[in-house]
GUKOL-102694 format. One record per residue: x, y, z of N, C-alpha, C in turn. Coordinates in nm, 4 decimals, padded with zeros to 6 digits. Layout:
% GUKOL-102694
       n_px       n_py       n_pz      ca_px      ca_py      ca_pz       c_px       c_py       c_pz
          X          Y          Z          X          Y          Z          X          Y          Z
...
END
This chain:
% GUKOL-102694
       n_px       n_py       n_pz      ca_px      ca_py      ca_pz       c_px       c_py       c_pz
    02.0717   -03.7970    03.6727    01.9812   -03.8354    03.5664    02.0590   -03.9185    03.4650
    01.9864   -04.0224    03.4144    02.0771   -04.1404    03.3351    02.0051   -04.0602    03.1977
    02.1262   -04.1428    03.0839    02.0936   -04.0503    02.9217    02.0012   -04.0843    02.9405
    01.9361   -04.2436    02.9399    01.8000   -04.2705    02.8848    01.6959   -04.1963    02.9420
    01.7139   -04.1481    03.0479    01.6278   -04.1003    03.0988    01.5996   -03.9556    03.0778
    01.7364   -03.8689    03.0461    01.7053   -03.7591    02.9117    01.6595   -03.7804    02.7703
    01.7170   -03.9272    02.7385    01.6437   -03.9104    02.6249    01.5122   -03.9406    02.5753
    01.4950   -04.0269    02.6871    01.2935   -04.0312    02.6944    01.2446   -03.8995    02.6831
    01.2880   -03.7977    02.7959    01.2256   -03.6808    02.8305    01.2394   -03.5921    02.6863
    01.3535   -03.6054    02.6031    01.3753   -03.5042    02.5369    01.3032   -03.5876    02.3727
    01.2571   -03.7184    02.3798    01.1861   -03.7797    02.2515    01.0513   -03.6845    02.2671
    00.9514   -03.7289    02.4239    00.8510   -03.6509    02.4474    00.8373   -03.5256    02.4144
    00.9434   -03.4387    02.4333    00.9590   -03.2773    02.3782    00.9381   -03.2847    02.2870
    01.0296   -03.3439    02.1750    01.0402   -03.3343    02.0312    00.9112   -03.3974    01.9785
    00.8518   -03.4887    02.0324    00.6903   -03.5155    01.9758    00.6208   -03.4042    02.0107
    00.6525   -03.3114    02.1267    00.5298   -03.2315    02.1715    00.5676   -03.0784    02.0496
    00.7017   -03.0530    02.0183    00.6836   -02.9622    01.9107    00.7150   -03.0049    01.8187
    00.6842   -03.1083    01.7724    00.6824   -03.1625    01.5685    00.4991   -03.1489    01.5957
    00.4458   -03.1875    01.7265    00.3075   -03.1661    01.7149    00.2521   -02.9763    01.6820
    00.3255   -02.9276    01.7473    00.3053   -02.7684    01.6948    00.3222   -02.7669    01.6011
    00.4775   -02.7969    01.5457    00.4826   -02.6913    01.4456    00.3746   -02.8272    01.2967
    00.3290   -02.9041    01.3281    00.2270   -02.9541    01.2340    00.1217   -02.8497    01.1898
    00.0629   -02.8780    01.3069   -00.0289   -02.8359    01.3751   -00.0236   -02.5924    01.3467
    00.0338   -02.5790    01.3436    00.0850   -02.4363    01.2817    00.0993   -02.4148    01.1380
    00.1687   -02.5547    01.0553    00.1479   -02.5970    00.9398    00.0142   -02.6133    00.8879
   -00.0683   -02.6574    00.9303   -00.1846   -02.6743    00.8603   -00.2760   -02.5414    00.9104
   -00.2649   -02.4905    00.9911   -00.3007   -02.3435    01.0264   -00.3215   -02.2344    00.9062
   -00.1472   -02.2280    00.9039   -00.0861   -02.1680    00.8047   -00.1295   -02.1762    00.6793
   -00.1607   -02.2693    00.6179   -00.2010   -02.3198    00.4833   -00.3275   -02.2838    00.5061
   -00.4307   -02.3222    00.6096   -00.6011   -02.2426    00.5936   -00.5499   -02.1394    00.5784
   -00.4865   -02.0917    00.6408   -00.4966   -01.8849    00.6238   -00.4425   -01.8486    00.5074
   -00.3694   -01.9106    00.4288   -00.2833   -01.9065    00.2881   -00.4545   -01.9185    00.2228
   -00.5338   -01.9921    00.2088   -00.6393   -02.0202    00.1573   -00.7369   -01.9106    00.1566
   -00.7559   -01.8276    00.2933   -00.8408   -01.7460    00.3155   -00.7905   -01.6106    00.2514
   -00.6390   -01.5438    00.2628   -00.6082   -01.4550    00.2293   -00.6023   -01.4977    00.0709
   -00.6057   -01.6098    00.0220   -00.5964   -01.5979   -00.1699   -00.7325   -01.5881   -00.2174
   -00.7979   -01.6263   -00.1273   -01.0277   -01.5923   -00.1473   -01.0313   -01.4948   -00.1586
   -00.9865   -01.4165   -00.0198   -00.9948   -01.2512    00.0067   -00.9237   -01.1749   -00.1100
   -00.8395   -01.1983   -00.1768   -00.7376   -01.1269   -00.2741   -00.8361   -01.1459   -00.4432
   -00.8947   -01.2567   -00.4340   -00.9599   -01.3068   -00.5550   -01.0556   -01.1863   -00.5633
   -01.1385   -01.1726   -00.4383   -01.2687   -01.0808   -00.4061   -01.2218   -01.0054   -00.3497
   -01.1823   -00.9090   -00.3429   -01.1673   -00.7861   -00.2788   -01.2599   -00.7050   -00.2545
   -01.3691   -00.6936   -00.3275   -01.4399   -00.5447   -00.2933   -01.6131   -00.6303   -00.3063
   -01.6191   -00.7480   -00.2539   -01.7428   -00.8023   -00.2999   -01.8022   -00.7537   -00.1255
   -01.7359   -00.7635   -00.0218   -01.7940   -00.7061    00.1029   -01.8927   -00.5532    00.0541
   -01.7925   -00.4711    00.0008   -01.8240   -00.3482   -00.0317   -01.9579   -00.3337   -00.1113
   -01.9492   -00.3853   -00.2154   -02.0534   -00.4152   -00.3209   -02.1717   -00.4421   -00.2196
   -02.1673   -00.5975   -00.1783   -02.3069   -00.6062   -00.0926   -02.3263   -00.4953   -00.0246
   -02.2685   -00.4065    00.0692   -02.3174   -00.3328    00.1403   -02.4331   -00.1835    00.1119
   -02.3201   -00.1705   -00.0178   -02.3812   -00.0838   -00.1092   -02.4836   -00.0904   -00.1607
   -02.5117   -00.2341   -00.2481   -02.6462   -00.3086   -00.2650   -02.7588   -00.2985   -00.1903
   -02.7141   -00.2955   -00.0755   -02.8235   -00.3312    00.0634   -02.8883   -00.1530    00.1100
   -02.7629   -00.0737    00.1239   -02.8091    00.0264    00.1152   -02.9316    00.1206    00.0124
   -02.8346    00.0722   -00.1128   -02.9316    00.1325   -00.1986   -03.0788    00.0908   -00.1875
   -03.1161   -00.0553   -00.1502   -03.2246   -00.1163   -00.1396   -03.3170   -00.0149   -00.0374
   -03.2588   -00.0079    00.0590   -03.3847    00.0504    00.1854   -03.3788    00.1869    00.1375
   -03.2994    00.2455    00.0609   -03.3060    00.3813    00.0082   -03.4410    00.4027   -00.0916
   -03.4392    00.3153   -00.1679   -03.5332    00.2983   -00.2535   -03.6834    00.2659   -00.2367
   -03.6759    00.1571   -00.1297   -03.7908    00.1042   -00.0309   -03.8373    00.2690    00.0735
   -03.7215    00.2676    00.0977   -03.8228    00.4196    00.2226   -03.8482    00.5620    00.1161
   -03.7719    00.5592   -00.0176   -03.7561    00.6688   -00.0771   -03.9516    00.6520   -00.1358
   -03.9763    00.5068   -00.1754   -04.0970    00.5119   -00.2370   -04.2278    00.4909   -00.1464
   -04.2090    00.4597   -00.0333   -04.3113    00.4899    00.0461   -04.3197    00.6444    00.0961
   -04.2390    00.7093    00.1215   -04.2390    00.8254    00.1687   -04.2844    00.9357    00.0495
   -04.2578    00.8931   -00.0723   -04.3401    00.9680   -00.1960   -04.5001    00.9296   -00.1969
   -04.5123    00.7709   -00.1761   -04.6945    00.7729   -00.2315   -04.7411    00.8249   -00.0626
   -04.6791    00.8392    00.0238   -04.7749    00.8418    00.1278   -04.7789    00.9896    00.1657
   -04.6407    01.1027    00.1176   -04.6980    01.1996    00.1159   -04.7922    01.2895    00.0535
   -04.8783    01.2206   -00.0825   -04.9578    01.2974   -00.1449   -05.0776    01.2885   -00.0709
   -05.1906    01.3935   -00.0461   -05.2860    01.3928   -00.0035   -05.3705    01.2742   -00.0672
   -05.3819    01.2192   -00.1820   -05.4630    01.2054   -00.2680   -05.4076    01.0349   -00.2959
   -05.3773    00.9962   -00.1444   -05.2594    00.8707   -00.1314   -05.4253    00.7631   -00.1524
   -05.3686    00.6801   -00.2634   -05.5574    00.5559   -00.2294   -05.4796    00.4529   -00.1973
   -05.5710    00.3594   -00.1314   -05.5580    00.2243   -00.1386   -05.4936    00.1552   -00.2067
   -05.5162    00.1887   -00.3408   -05.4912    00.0763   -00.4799   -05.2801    00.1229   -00.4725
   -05.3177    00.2605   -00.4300   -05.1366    00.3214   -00.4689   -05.0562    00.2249   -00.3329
   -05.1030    00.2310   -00.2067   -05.0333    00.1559   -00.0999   -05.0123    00.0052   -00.1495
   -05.1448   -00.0174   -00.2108   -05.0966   -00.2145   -00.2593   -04.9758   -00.2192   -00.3619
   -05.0230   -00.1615   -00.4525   -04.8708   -00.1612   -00.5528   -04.7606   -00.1296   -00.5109
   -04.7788   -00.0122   -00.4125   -04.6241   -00.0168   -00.3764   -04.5325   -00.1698   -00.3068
   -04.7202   -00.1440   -00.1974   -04.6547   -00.3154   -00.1181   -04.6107   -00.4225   -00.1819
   -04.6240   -00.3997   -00.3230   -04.6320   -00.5446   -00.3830   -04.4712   -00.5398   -00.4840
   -04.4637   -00.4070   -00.5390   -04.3724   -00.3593   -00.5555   -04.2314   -00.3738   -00.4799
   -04.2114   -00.3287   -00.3813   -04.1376   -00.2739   -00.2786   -04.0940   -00.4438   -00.1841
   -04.1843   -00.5572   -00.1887   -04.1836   -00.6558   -00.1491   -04.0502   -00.7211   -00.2063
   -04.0341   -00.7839   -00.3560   -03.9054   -00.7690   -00.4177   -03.7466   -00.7218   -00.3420
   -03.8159   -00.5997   -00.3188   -03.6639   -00.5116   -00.3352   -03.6009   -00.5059   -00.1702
   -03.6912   -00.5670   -00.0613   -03.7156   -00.6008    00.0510   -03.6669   -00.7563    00.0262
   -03.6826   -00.7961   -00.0152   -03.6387   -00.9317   -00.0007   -03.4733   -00.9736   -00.0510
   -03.4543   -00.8731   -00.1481   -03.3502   -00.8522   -00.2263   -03.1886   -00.7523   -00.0959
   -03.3071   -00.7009   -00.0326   -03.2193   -00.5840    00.0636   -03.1584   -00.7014    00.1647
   -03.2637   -00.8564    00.2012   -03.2269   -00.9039    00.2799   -03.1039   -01.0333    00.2641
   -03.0990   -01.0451    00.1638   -03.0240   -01.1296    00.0684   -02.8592   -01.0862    00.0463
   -02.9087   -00.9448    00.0340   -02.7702   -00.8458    00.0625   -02.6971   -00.8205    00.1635
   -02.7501   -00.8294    00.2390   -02.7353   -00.8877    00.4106   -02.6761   -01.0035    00.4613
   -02.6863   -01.0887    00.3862   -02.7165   -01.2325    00.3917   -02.5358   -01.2513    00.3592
   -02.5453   -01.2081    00.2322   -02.4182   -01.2286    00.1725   -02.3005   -01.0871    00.2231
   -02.3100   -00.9806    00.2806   -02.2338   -00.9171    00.3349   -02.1756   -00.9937    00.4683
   -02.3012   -01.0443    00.5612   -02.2628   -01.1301    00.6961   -02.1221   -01.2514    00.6550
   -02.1609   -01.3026    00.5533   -02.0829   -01.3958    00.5090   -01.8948   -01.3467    00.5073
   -01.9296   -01.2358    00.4344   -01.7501   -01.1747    00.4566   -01.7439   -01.1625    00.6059
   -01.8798   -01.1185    00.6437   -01.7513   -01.0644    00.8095   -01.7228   -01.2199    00.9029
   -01.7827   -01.3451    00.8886   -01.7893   -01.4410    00.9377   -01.6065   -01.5229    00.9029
   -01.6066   -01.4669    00.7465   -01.4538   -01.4920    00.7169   -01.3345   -01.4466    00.7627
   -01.3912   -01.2947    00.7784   -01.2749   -01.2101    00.9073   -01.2543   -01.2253    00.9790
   -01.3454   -01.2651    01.0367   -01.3975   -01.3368    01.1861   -01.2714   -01.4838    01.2011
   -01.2781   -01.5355    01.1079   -01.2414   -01.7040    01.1183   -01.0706   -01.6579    01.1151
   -01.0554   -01.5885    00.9963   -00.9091   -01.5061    00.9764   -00.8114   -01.4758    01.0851
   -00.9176   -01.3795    01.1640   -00.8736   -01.3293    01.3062   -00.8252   -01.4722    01.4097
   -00.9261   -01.5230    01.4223   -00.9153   -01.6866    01.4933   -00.8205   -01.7354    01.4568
   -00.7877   -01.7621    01.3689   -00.6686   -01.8477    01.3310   -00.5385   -01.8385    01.3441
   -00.5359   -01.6161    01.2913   -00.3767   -01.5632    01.3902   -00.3742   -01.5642    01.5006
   -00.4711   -01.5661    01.5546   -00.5016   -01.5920    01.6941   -00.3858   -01.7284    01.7611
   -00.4810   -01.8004    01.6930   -00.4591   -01.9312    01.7270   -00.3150   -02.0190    01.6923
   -00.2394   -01.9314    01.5937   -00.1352   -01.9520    01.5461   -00.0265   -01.8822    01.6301
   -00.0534   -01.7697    01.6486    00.0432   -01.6834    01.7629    00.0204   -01.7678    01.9260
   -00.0012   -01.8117    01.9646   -00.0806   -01.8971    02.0459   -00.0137   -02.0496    02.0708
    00.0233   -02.1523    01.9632    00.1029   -02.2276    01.9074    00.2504   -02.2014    01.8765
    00.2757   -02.0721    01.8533    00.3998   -02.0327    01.8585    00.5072   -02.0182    02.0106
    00.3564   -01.9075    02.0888    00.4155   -01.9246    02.2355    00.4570   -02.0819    02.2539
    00.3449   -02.2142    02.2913    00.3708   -02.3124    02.3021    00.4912   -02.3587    02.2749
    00.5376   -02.3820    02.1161    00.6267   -02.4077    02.0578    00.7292   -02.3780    02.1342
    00.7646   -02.2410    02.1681    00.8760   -02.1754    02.2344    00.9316   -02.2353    02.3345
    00.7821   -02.2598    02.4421    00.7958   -02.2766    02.5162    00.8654   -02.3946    02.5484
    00.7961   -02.5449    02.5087    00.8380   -02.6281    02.4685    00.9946   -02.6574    02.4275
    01.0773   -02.5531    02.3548    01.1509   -02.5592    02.3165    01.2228   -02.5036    02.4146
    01.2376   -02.4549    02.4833    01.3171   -02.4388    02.6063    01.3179   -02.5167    02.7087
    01.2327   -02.5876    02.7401    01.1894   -02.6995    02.8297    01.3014   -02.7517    02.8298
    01.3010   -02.8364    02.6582    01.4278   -02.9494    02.5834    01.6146   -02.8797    02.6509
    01.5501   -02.7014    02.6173    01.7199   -02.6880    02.6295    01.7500   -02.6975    02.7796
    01.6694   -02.6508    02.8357    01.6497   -02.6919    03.0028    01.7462   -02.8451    03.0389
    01.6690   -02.9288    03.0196    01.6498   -03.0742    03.0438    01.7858   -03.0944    02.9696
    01.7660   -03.0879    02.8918    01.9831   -03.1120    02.8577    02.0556   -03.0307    02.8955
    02.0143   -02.8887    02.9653    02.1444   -02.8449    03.0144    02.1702   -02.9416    03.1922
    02.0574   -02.9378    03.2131    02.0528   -02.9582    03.3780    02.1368   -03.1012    03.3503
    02.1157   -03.1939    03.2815    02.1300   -03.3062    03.2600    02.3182   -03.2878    03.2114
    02.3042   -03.2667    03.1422    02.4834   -03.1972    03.1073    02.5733   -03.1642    03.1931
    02.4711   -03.0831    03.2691    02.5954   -02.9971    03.4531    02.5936   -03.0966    03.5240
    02.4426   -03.2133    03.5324    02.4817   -03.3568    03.6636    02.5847   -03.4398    03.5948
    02.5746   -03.3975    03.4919    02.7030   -03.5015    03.3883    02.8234   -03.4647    03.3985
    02.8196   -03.3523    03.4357    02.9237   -03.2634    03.4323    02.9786   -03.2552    03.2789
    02.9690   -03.2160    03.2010    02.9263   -03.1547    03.0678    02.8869   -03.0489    03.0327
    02.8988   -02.9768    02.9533    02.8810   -02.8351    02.9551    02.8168   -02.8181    02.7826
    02.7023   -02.7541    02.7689    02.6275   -02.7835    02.6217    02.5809   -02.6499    02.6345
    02.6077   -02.6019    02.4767    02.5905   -02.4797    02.4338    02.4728   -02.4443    02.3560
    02.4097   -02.3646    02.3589    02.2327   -02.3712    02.2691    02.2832   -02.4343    02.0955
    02.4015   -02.3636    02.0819    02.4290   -02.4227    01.9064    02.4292   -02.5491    01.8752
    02.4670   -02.6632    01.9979    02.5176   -02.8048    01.9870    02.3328   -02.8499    01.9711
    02.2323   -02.8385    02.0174    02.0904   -02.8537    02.0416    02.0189   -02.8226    01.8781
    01.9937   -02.9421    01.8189    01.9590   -02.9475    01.6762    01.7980   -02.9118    01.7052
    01.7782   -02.8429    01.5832    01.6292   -02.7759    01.5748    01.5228   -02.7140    01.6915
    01.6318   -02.6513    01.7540    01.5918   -02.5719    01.8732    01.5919   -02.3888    01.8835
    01.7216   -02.4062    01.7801    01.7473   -02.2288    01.8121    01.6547   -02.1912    01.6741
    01.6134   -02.1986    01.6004    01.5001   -02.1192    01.5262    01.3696   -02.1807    01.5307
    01.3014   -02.0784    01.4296    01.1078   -02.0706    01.4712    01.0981   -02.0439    01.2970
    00.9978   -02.0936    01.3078    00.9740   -01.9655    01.2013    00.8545   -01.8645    01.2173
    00.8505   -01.7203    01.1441    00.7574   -01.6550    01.1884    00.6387   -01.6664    01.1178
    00.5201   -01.6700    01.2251    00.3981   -01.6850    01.1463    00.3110   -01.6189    00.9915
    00.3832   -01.4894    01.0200    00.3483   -01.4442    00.9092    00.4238   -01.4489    00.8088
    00.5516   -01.4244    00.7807    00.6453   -01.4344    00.6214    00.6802   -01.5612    00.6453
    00.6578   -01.6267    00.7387    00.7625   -01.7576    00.7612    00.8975   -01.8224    00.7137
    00.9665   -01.6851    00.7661    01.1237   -01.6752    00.7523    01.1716   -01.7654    00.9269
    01.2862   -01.7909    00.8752    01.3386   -01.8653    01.0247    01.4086   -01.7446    01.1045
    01.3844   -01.7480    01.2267    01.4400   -01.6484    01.2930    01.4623   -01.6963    01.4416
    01.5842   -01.6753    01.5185    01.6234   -01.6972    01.5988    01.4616   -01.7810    01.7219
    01.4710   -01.8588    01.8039    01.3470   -01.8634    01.8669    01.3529   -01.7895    01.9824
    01.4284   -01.7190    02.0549    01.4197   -01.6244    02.1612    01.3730   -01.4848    02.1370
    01.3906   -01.4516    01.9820    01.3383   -01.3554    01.9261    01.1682   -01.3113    01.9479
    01.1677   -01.1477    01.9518    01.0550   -01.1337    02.0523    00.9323   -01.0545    01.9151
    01.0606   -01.0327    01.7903    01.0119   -00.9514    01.6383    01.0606   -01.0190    01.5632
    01.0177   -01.1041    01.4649    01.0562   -01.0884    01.3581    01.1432   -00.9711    01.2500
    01.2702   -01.0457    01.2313    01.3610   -00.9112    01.1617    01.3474   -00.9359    00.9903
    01.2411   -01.0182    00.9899    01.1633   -00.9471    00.8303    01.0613   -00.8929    00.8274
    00.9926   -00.9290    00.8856    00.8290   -00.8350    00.8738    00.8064   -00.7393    00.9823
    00.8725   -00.7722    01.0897    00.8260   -00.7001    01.2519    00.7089   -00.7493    01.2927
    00.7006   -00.8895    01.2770    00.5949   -00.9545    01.3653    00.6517   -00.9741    01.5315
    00.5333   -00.9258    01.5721    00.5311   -00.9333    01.7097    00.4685   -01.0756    01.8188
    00.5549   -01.1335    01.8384    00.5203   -01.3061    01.9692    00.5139   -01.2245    02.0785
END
């Protein structure tokens, strides 16, 4: 194998993980975004739910009062209906806006997902490179050590995004698991 012809192979690498770790970069920063929303609001999931509850509590609590009196009229079922209509519409609204948090968890989840995911890649990628220059080194007869290989031996981890060895299988600040 001629250099140029490692070093074509090993430009392509290095475009294919400056494209990750971009691409993990802007990841990273949505989820920086989502967890400072989530931290702003903390307990607004809770609230709606509670809201929503209390609603049908109130809705079944007041039909189940006018309809158990014997002496239940007409005129008492309309008011309630008309009544109770409100607080029904209000129950659904509460709903509305509880769905909304879990759609964010939802996206949250996706994204570590999708970031742990990009990391494998990355890795992977990055061994490819040390591959291709070692093989290329031994037909050279040359001998290349992982330390001599610039921006290969670390990662950083998705979650604290400390640099840590890239063969590493935990993170030795947080105990994130690749």
């Amino acid at each position: 194998m001629e250099v140029t012809q490692v070093l074509n192979i090993t430009e392509k690498h290095d475009e294919k993980i400056n494209r990750f770790k971009r691409e993990i970069g802007v990841l990273k920063k949505e989820l920086a975004a989502l967890k400072e929303k989530n931290e702003r609001d903390p307990g607004k999931k809770f609230i709606w739910t509670t809201l929503e509850i209390i609603t049908w509590i109130i809705v079944g609590g007041a039909w189940f009062i006018t309809l158990q009196g014997e002496n239940a009229k007409v005129d008492d079922i309309l008011v309630l209906i008309i009544v109770t209509i409100p607080i029904l519409l209000a129950g659904f609204a509460f709903n509305k806006f509880k769905n909304m948090y879990k759609v964010e968890e939802d996206r949250f989840v996706a994204i570590e997902s999708k970031i742990k995911k990009l990391n494998i890649l990355l890795e992977k990628a990055i061994e490819e490179k040390i591959n291709i220059i070692n093989i290329a080194s031994t037909v050279a007869g040359h001998s290349v050590n992982n330390s001599q290989i610039p921006e290969s031996d670390e990662k950083e981890c998705p979650m604290c995004a400390e640099k840590i060895k890239y063969k590493a299988k935990i993170c030795r600040f947080c105990r994130y698991e690749f």
